[in-house]
C-alpha positions as CSV (number, residue, x, y, z in Angstrom):
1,X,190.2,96.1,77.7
2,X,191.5,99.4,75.3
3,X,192.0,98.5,71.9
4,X,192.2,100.3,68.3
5,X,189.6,100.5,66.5
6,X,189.1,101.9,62.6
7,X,186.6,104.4,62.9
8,X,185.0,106.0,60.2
9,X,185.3,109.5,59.7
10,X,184.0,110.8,56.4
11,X,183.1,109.2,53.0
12,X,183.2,110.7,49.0
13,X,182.2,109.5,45.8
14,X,182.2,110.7,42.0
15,X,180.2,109.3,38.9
16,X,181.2,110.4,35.9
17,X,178.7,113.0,33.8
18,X,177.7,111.1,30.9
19,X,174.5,108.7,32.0
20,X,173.7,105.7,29.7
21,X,170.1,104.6,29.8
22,X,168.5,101.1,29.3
23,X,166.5,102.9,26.4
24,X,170.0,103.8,24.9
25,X,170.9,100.4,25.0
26,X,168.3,98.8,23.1
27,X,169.3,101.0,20.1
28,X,172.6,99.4,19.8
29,X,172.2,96.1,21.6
30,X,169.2,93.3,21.5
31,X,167.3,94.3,24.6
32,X,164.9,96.5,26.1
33,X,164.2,98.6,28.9
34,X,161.7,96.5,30.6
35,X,163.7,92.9,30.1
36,X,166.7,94.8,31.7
37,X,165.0,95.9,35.1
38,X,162.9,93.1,35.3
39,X,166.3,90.9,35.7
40,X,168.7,93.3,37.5
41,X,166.2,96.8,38.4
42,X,169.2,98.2,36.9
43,X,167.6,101.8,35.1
44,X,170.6,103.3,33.7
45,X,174.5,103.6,34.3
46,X,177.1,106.2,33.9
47,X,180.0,105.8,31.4
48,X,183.6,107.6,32.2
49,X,184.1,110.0,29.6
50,X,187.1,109.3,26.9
51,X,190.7,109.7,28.5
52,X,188.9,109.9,32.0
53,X,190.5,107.2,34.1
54,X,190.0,105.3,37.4
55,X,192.5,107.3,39.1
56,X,190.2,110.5,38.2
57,X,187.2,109.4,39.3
58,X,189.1,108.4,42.9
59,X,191.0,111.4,43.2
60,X,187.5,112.9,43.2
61,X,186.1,110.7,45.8
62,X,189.2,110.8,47.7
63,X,189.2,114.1,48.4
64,X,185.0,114.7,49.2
65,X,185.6,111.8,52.0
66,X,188.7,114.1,53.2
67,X,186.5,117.2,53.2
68,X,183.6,115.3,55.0
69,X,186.4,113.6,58.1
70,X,187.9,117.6,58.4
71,X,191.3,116.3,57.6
72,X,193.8,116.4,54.8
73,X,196.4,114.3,53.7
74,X,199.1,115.0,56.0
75,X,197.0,113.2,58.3
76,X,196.7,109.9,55.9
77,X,199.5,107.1,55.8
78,X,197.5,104.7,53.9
79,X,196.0,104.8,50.6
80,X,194.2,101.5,49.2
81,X,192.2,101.5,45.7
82,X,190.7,98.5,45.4
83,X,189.9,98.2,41.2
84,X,190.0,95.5,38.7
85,X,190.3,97.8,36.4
86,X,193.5,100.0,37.1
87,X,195.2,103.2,34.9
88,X,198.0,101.1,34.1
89,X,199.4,97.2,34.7
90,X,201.7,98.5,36.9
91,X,202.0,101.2,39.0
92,X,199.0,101.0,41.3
93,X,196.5,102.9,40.7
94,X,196.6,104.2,44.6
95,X,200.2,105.3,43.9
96,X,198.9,107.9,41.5
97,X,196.3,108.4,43.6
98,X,198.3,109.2,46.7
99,X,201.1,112.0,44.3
100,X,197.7,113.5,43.1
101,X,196.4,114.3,46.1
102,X,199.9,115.8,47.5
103,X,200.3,113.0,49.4
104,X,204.4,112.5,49.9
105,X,204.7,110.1,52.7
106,X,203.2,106.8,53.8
107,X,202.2,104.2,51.6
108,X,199.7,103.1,48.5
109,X,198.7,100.5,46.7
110,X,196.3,98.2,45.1
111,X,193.5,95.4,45.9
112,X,192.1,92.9,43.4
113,X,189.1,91.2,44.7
114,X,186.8,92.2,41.5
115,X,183.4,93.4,43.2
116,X,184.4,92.6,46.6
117,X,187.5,94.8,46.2
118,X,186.5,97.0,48.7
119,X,185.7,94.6,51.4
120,X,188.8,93.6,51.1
121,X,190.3,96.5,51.2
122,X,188.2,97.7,54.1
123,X,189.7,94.8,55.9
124,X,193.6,95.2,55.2
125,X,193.1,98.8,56.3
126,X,191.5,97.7,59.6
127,X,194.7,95.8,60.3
128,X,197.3,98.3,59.5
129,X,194.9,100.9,61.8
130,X,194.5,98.1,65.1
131,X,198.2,97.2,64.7
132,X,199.2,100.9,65.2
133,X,201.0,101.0,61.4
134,X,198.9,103.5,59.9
135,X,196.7,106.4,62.1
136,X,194.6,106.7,59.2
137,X,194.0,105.5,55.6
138,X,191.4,106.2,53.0
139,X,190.0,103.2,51.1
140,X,188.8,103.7,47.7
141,X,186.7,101.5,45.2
142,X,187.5,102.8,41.5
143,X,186.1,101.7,38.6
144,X,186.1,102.2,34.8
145,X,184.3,98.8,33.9
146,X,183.0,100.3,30.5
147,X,186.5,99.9,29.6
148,X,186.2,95.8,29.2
149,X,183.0,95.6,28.4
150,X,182.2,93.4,25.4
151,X,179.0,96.1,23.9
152,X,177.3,93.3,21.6
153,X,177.0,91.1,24.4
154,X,173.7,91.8,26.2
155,X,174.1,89.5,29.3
156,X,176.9,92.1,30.5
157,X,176.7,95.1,28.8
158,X,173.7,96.2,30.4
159,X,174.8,95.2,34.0
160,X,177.9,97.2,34.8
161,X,178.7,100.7,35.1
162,X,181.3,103.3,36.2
163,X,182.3,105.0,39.6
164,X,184.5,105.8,42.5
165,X,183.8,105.9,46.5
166,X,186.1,106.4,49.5
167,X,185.9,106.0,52.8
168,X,188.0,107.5,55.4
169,X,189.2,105.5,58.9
170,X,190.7,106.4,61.6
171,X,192.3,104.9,64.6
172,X,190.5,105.4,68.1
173,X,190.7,104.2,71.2
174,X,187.8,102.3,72.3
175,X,187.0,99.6,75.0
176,X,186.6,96.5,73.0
177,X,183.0,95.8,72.9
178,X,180.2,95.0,70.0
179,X,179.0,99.0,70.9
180,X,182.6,100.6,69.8
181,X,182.5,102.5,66.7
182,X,184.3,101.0,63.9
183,X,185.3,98.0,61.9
184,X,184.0,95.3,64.3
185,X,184.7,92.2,62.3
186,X,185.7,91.5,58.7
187,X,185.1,88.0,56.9
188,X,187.1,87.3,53.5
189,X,186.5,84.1,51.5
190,X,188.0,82.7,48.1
191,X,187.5,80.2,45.7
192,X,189.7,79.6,42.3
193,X,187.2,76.5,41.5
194,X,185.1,78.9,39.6
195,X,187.1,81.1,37.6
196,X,185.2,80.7,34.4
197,X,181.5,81.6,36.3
198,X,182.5,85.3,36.5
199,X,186.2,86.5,34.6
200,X,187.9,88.6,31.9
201,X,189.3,86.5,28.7
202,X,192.2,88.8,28.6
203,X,195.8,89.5,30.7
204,X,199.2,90.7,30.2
205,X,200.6,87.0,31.0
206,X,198.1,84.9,29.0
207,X,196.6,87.0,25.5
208,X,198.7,90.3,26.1
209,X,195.7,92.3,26.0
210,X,193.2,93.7,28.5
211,X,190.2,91.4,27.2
212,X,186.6,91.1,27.6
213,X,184.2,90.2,30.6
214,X,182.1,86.9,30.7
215,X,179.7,85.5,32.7
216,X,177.7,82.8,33.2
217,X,174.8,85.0,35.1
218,X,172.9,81.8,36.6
219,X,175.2,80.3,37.9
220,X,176.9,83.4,39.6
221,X,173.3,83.8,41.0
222,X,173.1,81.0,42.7
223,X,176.7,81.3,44.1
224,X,175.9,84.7,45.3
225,X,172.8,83.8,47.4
226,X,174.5,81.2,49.5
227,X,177.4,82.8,50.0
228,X,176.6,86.0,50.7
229,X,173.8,85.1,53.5
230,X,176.2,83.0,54.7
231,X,179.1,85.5,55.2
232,X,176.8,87.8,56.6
233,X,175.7,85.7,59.7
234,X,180.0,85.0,59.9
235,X,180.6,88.6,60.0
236,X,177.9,89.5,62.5
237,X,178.7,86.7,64.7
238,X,182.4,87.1,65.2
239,X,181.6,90.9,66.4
240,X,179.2,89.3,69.0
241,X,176.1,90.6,66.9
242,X,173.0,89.6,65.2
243,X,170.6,90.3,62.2
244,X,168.4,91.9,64.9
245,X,171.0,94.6,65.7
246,X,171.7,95.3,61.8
247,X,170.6,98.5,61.2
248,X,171.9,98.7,57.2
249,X,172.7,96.5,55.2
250,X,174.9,97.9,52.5
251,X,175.2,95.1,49.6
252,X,177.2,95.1,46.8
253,X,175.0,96.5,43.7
254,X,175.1,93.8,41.3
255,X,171.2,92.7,40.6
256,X,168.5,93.7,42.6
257,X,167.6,90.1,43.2
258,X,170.5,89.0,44.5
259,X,170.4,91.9,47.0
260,X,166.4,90.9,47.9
261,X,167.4,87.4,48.8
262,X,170.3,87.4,50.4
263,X,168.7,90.3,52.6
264,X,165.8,87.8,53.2
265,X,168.4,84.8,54.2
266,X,170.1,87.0,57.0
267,X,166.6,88.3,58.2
268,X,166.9,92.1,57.2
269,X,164.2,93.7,55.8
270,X,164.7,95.7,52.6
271,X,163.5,99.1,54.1
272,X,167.0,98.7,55.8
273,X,168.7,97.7,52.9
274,X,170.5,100.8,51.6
275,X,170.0,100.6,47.6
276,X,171.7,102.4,44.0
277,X,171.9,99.9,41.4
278,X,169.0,101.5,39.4
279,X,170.9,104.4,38.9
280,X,174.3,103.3,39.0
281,X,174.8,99.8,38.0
282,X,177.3,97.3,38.8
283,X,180.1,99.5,39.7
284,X,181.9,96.6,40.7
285,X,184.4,97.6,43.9
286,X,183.2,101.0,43.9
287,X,179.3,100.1,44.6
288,X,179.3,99.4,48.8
289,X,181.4,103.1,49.0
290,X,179.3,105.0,46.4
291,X,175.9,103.5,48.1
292,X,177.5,104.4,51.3
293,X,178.2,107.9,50.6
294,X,174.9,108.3,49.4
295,X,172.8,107.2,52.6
296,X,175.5,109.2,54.3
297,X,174.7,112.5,53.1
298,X,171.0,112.5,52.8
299,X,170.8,111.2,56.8
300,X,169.7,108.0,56.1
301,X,172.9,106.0,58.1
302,X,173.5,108.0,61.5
303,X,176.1,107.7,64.4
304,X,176.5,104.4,66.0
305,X,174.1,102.6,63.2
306,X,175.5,99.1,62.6
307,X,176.2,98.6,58.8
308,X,176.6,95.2,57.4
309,X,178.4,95.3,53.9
310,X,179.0,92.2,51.5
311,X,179.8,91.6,48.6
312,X,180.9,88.8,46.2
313,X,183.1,89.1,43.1
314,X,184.7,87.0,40.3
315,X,187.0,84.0,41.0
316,X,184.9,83.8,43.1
317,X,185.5,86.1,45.8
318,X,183.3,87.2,48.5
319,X,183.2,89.3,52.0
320,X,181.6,90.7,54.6
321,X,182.2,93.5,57.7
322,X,180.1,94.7,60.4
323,X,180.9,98.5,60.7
324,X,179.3,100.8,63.8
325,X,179.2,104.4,61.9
């Protein structure tokens, strides 16, 4: 049977110029290079530049996934940026997004999931493309997380980082099998219990400011093991696929421990585990696009490889897709 699928068709990203190094960090905060990769194998991060907002570093990646699918925005009706970390309270950061890029039809707007923003995002796109309301959209995970970062607290400081990624997808025909290109299955879970694992002390509504992010890193840990293996498998079996067929996995970059176990749970190993948290950090929603982009370009994912993305993200929130490039 012919249905729509979301196909991909090209992919961006942008990190800003300015790179902060772990050896930069333990001039102003108590830590050291070593005690940072040994926990994380985060190396260094980049830092958005003063006045440079999340809505510039996804305009950037916006338009280098446009240039890679061949298309422009008169062939987009959908824009989604998935950030925690928006230009403004209100309005979305996608709608500034979408007038930058000359885009002056369709529709935009925003997705708060925290680091599995883009997931989620992936996955409201899909729908909009299989239903037949929207022919194409780009999805975009933007972040500025230097902006609510609390610099004298080094269980956070050190982990996070700045970025944008985009990923452009397209409806296609195709005939309904586990071998389509495309979003085959996405997987979104949620769970308010744990709030004060992973959050920001700060809102319009509660302390009328933008506040700081905590974390109990343990505990988050823990969390982020179980659930992520587990979504995985969900994913991978309500596209009618296994681990065995996975040909990338492409995790959300939060600690490189995390990403080693949860690869090990599903049964992936981690030469096909696509990884940038070294260089880039936590990038929160923007780290599955801005990994993606990069495997992308130097050859690494090819046509019809099966990606597996995940992520998990404060609240807690956590996803997974199975994508056939």
């Amino acid at each position: 049977m012919s249905v729509i699928r979301a196909v991909p068709a090209g992919t961006g990203s942008y990190l800003p110029e300015r790179i902060l190094t772990n050896e930069e960090l333990s001039e102003t905060v108590d830590t050291t290079h070593d005690w940072i990769v040994e926990r994380t194998g985060i190396h260094q991060r980049h830092i958005a530049a003063e006045g440079e907002t999340t809505s510039d570093l996804a305009v950037h990646a916006a338009s280098r996934a446009l240039e890679m699918a061949g298309i422009t925005v008169d062939d987009i009706d959908l824009i989604i940026v998935a950030t925690a970390t928006p230009d403004q309270t209100f309005p979305s950061t996608a709608s500034r997004v979408q007038h930058r890029l000359g885009m002056a039809h369709g529709f935009a707007f925003d997705v708060q999931a925290v680091c599995s923003g883009f997931v989620y995002a992936t996955s409201v796109a899909t729908q909009f493309i299989e239903t037949g309301k929207a022919r194409a959209a780009i999805v975009i995970g933007a972040e500025t997380f230097s902006r609510i970062l609390d610099w004298t607290d080094r269980g956070t400081c050190v982990l996070f980082g700045d970025g944008s990624g985009a990923l452009v997808l397209r409806g296609e025909k195709s005939a309904g099998t586990p071998q389509d290109r495309g979003v085959l299955s996405t997987e979104l879970r949620s769970d308010g219990a744990h709030n004060q694992l992973l959050y920001v002390d700060g809102g319009p509504s509660s302390t009328q400011s933008v506040g700081h992010l905590r974390m109990e890193g343990n505990q988050v840990f823990r969390h982020a093991v179980r659930n992520l293996a587990e979504i995985g498998e969900v994913a991978l079996n309500s596209a009618g696929l296994a681990a065995n067929d996975v040909r990338w996995i492409i995790p959300h970059q939060a600690n490189y421990r995390i990403i080693a176990s949860t690869a090990k749970k599903i049964g992936v190993p981690m030469e096909q585990v696509i990884i940038s948290v070294d260089r880039h950090a936590n990038t929160s929603a923007a780290s599955i696009p801005l990994a993606m982009d990069e495997a992308v370009r130097d050859g690494r994912i090819a046509r019809n490889d099966l990606l597996l993305l995940e992520a998990m993200g404060g609240g807690f929130t956590w996803g997974a897709a199975a994508m056939r490039w």
